[in-house]
N, C-alpha and C positions, 0 to 999 in steps of 0.2 A: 155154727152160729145159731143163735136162738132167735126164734121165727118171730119174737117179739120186738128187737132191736128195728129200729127206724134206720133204714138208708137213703143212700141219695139219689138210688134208683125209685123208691118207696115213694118220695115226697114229690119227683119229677112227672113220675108217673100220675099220682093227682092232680097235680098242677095240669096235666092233659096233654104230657111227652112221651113220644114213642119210645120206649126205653129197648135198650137191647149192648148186652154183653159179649166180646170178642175174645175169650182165652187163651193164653199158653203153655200157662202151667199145671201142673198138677194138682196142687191144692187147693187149687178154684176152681175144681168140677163140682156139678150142682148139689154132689152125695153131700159136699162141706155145709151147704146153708147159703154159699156168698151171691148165689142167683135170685135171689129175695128183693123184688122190684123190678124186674125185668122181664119184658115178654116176650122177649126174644134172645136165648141165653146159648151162645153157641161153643161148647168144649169137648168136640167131636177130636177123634186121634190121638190123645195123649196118653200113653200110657210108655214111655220108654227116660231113659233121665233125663234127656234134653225136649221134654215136653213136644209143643206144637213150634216149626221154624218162623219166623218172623213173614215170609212169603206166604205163609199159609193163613196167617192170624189179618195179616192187610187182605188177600183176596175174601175170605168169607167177609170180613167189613165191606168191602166196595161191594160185594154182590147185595147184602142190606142195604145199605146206601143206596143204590140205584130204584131199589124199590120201595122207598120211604122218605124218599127226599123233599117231596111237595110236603111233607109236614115237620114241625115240631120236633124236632129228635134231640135225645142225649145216646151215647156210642161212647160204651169203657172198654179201653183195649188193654189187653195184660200180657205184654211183649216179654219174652221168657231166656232171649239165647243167649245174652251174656249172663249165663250160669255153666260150672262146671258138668260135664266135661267141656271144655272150648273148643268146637269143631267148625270154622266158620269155614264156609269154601273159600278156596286157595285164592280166588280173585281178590277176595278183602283182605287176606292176608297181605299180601305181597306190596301193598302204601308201604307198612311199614319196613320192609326194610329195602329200601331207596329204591324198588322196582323191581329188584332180582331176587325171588325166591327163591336162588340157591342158599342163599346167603342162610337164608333159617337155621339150617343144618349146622351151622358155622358157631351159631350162640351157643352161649349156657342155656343150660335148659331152663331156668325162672324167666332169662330171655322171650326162652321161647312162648313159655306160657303168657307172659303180659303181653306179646303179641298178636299172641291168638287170641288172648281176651279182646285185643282192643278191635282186633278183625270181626268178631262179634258183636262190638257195638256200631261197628261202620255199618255192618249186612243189616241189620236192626234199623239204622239210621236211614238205610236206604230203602225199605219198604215202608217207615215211615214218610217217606219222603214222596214214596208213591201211593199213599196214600190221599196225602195233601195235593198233589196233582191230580186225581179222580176227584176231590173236593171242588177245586179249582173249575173243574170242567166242567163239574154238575151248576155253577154259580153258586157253591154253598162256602165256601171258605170266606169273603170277606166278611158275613153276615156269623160267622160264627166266632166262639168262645172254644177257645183251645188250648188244654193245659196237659202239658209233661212234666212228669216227676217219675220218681223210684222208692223204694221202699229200701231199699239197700244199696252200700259197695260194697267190693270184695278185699281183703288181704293178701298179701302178694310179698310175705315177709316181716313187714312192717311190726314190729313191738313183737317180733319171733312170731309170728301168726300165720293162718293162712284162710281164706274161703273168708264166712260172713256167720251170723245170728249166734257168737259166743260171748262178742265181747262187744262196747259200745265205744271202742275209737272212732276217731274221727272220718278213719280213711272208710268207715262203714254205714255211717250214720249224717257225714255231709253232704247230701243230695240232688242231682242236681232241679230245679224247677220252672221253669217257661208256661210263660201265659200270653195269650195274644187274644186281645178284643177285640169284639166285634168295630169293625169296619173303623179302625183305626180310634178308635175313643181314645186312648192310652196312647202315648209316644212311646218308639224303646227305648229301655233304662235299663240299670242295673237298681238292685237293691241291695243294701246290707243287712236288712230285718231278718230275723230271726224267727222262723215260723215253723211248726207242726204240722203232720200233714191232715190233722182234726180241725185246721184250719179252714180247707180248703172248702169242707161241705158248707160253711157260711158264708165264705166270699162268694160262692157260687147263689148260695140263694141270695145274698143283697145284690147284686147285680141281676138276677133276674126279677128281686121285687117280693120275694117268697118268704113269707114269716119262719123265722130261723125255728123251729119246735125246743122246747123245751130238753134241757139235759144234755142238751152237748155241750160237747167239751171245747172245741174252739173258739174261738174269736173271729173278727173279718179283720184281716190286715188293711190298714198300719196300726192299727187300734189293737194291738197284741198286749192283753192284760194278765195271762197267765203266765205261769214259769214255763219254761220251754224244756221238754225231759226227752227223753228217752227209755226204755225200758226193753231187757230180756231177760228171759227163765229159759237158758238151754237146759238140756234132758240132760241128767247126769251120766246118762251113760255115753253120753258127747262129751260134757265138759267136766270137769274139776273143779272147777274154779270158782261154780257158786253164780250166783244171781249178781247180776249188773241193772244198775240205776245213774240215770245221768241227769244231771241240773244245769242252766247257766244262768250267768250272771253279770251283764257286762264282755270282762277281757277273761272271766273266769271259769272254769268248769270243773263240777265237783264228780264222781264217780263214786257211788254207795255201792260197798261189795257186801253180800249174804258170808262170807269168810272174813268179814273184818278189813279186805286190804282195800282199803279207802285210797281216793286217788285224788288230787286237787291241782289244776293246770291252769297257767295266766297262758291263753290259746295268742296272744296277739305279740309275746314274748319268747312262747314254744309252741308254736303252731304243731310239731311233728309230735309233741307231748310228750318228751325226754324226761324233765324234769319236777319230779312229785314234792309240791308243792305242803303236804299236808300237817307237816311238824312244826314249819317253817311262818304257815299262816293259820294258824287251829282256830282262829276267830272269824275267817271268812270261811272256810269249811264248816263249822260248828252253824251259822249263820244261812247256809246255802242248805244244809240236812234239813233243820227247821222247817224250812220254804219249801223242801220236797214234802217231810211228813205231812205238812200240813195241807199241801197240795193236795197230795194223794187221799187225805182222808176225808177231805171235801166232795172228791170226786163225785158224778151221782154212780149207786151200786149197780152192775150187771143182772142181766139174767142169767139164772142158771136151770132156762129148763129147756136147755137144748136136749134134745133125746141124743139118744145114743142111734147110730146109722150104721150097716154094715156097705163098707166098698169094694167096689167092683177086682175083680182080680189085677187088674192093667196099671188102676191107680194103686193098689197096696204094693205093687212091685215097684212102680215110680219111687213111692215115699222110703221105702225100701232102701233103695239105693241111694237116694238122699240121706238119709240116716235119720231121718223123721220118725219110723218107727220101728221098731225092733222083730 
């Protein structure tokens, strides 16, 4: 990332917040750039494909925690286990299938995988959990702002696919997002808004009171004035199938392919996204492209003087095996 881009560890940290970063993954070791506002950047042990385990990423936070808690702090945690391979220990497994982990053996094997996925978000969910009970203890959880989200889901079949960052369905790109206000301002609710996660650096600063800078791209929700997209460029020697671009629209969602195979979906009609819509409707497709081009060309321009960085051997084997790099 280039040293020039403003983050929201950047802007916090002037504001006069303790900033400090908790990793899991691999390509959020500091050789990438993404520790840029933070003073306390911790992505220690990762070097193997299943990054840092969720028990490890909650204890180095509570041990910061304990010792910064009389002040001001922002704390990004980058919780990593549900990613392939899916190895959660046998205790998280076994919710799923009614108690008796003999049973595993018993399924197909996709069975077995989306169980072991989802044993991975339990174990995940459960150091998150103790984390918020260290919060708790210190008197820091009702006075704080606390937001969960993900960057991704995975495939599991779904439109012939499998894994995540080729393609922009839904089962990969609907994410989930939890906010909890300080000391109850906000009742809980559901929302149905339609949000970016370029969003979140500006609701973060109107609720703390922090002039939004200049050139971002988000909005503060419910005040969402941009089109809502998505975007991936897998490596080709991953995918085939070309560059993916997503739009929406209402009940609508257009998919721009770099190969032509354009895609167009009424999501509230075909939620699983069966049915390509694109012959059928060429004037809300043609109408939705627009509103991308035009999006996108608006955009403000990147930098592009990230240097170029050499990584450590541990991380080039991780990315490695991820298939990030060749």
């Amino acid at each position: 990332m280039s040293q020039d881009e403003v983050t929201l560890a950047d802007i916090l940290k002037q504001t006069g917040y303790l900033t400090a970063g908790v990793v899991g993954g691999p390509w959020l070791k500091k050789v990438f750039g993404l520790n840029k506002g933070f003073e306390y950047y911790n992505d220690y042990d990762i070097g193997t494909l299943n990054g840092r385990l969720a028990d490890q990423v909650t204890d180095a936070a509570v041990r910061w925690v304990e010792e910064a808690k009389n002040k001001n702090i922002f704390l990004f945690l980058n919780y990593f286990d549900p990613h392939y391979p899916y190895e959660p220990p046998k205790d998280f497994v076994a919710p799923f299938f009614q108690k008796n982990p003999h049973i595993f053996y018993q399924l197909s094997k996709l069975q077995q995988i989306i169980a072991s996925y989802d044993g991975e978000i339990l174990y995940m969910d459960y150091h998150i959990g103790k984390l918020l009970e260290n919060l708790k203890a210190n008197n820091l959880y009702d006075n704080s702002m606390i937001i969960v989200t993900a960057d991704h889901g995975d495939l599991f079949g779904e439109h012939g696919k499998f894994g995540h960052g080729d393609y922009l369905w839904q089962e990969e790109i609907h994410v989930p997002l939890f906010i909890k206000y300080p000391a109850g301002e906000i009742s809980p609710q559901q929302s149905n808004l339609r949000i970016q996660l370029t969003d979140i650096l500006p609701l973060i600063c109107k609720r703390l009171g922090i002039n939004i800078p200049e050139n971002i791209q988000g909005d503060v929700p419910p005040k969402i004035e941009h089109p809502i997209m998505a975007e991936t460029y897998p490596l080709k020697e991953i995918s085939k199938d070309g560059y993916w671009r997503a739009i929406f629209d209402k009940d609508y969602k257009f998919l721009w392919n770099s190969e032509n195979n354009h895609r167009l979906f009424n999501l509230r009609k075909d939620p699983a996204e069966q049915l390509n819509l694109i012959e059928k409707k060429p004037q809300v497709a043609g109408r939705m492209l627009s509103n991308m081009e035009r999006y996108l060309a608006d955009l403000p321009k990147t930098s592009h003087d990230s240097a170029e960085r050499e990584i450590d051997e541990d991380t080039k084997k991780a990315l490695e095996s991820l298939g990030y790099i060749k």
